[in-house]
Residue, then its C-alpha position, 0 to 999 in steps of 0.5 A: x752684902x750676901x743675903x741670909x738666905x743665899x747662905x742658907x742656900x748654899x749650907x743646905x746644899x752642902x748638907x745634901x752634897x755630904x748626905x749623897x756622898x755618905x749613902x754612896x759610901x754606905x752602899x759600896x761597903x754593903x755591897x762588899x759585905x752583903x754580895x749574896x743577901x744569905x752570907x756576910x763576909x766580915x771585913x776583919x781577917x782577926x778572929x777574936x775568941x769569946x774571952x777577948x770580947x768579954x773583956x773588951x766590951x767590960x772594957x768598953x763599958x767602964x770607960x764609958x762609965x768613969x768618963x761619965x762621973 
C-alpha cells in the first residue's frame, strides 16, 4: 500500500513540473513579444478598428452578464 505522503510527493512534484513548463512558455512569448523593452510587436497580423472593439467587448460583457443571471 503506498503511503498518503508519497502521493503527496509525487502531486507536488507534478505541480512544480507544470509551474517550470508554464514560466518556460511565458518567457519564450515575452521574448517574441517584447525583444527590445521600448517596442511590442502584437502577435496579431488583423488590424481592428475602434467600432469592432466597441462592439466585441459590449459583446464580451453581456454574455458574461446573461450568463451570470
Amino acid at each position: 500500500m503506498i503511503k498518503t505522503s508519497k502521493i503527496n510527493m509525487v502531486i507536488n512534484l507534478c505541480i512544480l513540473a507544470l509551474l517550470i513548463y508554464l514560466s518556460v512558455a511565458v518567457h519564450q512569448l515575452q521574448e517574441k513579444v517584447f525583444p527590445d523593452p521600448n517596442i511590442m510587436i502584437p502577435l496579431a497580423e488583423k488590424n481592428i478598428t475602434n467600432d469592432e472593439f466597441e462592439n466585441a467587448i459590449k459583446n464580451f460583457l453581456m454574455q458574461k452578464l446573461s450568463e451570470i443571471e
